[in-house]
Every structure is written in C-alpha cells, then in structure tokens.
C-alpha positions in Angstrom: -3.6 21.9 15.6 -5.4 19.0 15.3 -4.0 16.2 13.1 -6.2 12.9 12.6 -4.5 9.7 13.7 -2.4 7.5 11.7 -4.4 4.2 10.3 -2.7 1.2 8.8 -0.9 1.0 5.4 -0.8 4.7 5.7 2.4 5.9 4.0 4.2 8.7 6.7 7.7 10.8 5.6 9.9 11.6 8.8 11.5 15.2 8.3 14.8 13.6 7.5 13.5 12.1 4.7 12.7 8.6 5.2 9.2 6.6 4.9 7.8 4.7 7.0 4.5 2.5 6.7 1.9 2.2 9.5 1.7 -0.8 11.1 -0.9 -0.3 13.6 -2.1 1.7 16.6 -1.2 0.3 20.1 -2.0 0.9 23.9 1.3 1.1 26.2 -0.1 -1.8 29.0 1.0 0.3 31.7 0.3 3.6 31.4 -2.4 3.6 28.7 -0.2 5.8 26.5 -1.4 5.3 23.0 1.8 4.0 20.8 2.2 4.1 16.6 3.5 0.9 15.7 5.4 1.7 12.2 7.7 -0.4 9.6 10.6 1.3 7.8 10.3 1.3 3.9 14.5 1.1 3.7 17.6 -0.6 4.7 16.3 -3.7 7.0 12.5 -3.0 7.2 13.0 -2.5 10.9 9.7 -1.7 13.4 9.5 1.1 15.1 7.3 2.8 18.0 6.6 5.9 19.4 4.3 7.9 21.4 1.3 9.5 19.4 2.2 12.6 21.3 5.3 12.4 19.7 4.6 10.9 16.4 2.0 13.8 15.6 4.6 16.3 17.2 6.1 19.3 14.8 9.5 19.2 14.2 12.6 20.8 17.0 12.9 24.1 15.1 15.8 24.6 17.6 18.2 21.3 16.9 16.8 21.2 13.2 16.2 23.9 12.0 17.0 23.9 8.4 14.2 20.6 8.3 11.9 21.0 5.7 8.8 19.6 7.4 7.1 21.5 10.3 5.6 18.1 11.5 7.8 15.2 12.7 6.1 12.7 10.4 3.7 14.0 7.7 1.5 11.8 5.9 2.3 11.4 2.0 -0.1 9.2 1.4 -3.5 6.9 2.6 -4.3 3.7 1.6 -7.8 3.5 0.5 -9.9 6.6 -0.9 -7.0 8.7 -1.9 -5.6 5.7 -4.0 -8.3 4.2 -5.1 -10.1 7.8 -6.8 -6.4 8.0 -8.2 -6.7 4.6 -9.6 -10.2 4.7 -11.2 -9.6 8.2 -12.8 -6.6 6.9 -14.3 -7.9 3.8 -15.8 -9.5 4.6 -19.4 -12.7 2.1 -19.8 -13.4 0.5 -23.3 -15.4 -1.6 -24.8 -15.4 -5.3 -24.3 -14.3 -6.7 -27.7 -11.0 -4.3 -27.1 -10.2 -5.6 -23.4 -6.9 -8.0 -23.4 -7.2 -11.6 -24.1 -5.5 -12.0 -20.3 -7.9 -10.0 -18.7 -11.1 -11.2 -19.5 -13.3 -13.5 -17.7 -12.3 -17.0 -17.5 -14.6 -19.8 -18.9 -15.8 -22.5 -16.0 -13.1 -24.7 -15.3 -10.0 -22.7 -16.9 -7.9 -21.0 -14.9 -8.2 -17.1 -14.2 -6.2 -15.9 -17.6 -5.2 -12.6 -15.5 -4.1 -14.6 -13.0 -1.5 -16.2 -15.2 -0.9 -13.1 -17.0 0.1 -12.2 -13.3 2.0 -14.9 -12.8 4.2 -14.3 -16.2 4.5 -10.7 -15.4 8.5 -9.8 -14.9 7.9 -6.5 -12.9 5.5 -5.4 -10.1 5.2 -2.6 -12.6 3.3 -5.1 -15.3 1.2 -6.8 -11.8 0.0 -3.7 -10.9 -1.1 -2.9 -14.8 -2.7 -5.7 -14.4 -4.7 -6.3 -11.2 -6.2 -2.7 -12.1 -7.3 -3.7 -15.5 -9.1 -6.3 -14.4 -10.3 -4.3 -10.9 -14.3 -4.7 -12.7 -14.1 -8.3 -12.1 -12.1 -8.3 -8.8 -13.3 -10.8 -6.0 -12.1 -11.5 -3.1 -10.8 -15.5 -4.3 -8.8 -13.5 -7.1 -7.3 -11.2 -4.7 -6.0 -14.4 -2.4 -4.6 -16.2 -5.1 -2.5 -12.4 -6.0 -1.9 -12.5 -2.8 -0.4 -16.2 -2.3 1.8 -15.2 -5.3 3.3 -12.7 -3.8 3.3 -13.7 -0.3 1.6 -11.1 1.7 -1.4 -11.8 3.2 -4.3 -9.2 3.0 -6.3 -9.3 5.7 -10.3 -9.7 5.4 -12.9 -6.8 4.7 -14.5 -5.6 1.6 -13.3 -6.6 -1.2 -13.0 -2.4 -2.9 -10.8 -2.3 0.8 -8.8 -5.5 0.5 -8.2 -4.7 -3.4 -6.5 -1.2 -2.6 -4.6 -2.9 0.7 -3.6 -5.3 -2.5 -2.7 -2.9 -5.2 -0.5 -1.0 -2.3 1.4 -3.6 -1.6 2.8 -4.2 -5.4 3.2 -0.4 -5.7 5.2 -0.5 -2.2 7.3 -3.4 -3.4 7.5 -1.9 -7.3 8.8 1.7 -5.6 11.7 0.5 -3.7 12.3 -2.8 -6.3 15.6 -3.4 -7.0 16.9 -4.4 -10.4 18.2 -7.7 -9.6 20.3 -9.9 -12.6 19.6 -13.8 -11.2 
C-alpha cells in the first residue's frame, strides 16, 4: 500500500495510543535513509526519529496483536486543508452591525481590539474563538503579534497557511491544557 508522507504539524496516533506531532522530514547523512523527525504531544514533549520505512510500517500483528491500528502511526489529522474547510464551515457569517465590538477593524492609530480581546482571553478555548472570528481580516502583522503572545513562532508563507499553522497551535495547547489554580 502506498501511504503519502508525513508533512509538518501533521497530527500522527502511534497504535498504543499516543500522539505525536510532525516535526519535519530528514535525510540520515550517511546512508541517505530518509528519517521522520516527530515531537511527543505528552509527558516531556520529547523528539523522536525514525525511519520512514518504519514510520509508515503496519503494526507487528505477531507481538501485538490485540493493537487496534493496522499501521504503526496513522494520521488523525493535517494541518491545513482538512482544518481549515473544518473551520470555515463551522463559522456562521453575519452581518457587520452584529459582529463583536472586539473583533472589528481597528481605527488608525488604536490598537487591534481583537488583539486585546486576545490578550484578555483566560483559555486557549476563548483565543481560538477569537482568531477565527476575526479570520476575514487576518494578516500576516496580526498573526505575529498572536504569535509573540503566545510564544511560538510561525514560520513565513501565505498568510491562509501561516493562519491554520496559527490556529493549530492554540487548539494543540487548548487539547492537552491543564487547569492550572496560580
């Protein structure tokens, strides 16, 4: 069977249940043997490679076989056109004069009002109702200043790409948030 390759911020589930986040796709110096580079989405966020052979390899039937999963990783989910149809089918579009105060354009020389809505927001559940209420307006300055708030850094490209890479990252952080009582 033919499986296509694993890209970056793609979201895989290993067959005994844990997830694990592509980092990237690497070449083994040496022998030339292409390597999946991938972060674990538990315990200490550890990186991890491993052949491709092996990374797109179905599961030892023989020492597991009471695994759910036939392959050893299987994609649960991708990062941008899967999400991002997801995203716009689930966000209801009204007219202007009903749009939250916080999310609509700022005037010249005031600060981004969804931006400090952002900033105000107590859960990455409220950021991420946020950033796609306001994804009609999105630029690329808006989404670096989301960004610095959060401290990740999304790398350059279109803005539809870098807004997904964006919205994945507060959904990432929002699934496996822990209520924490400062």
């Amino acid at each position: 069977m033919n499986r296509k390759l694993p890209r970056p911020f793609e979201i895989y589930r290993h067959f005994k249940g844990k997830d694990y986040q592509i980092i990237c796709m690497a070449r083994d110096a040496d022998t030339g043997e292409d390597i999946v580079v991938y972060q674990a989405l538990y315990g200490d966020y550890a990186c991890y490679t491993r052949p491709l052979s092996q990374f797109l390899s179905e599961t030892d039937r023989e020492k597991y076989p009471d695994a759910a999963q036939t392959q050893r990783f299987q994609e649960i989910s991708a990062p941008e056109e899967k999400e991002a149809a997801e995203a716009c089918a689930s966000v209801q579009v009204s007219p202007k004069s009903s749009v939250p105060k916080e999310m609509e354009e700022p005037k010249p020389g005031e600060a981004d009002p969804a931006l400090l809505a952002f900033l105000d927001a107590d859960t990455m559940e409220e950021k991420s109702n946020i950033l796609v209420s306001i994804r009609h307006r999105i630029t690329n300055r808006l989404i670096d200043d989301f960004a610095v708030t959060l401290d990740v850094v999304i790398p350059e490209g279109s803005v539809d790409v870098r807004y997904q890479q964006l919205l994945n990252s507060i959904r990432m952080v929002q699934k496996y948030e822990i209520e924490r009582s400062w």
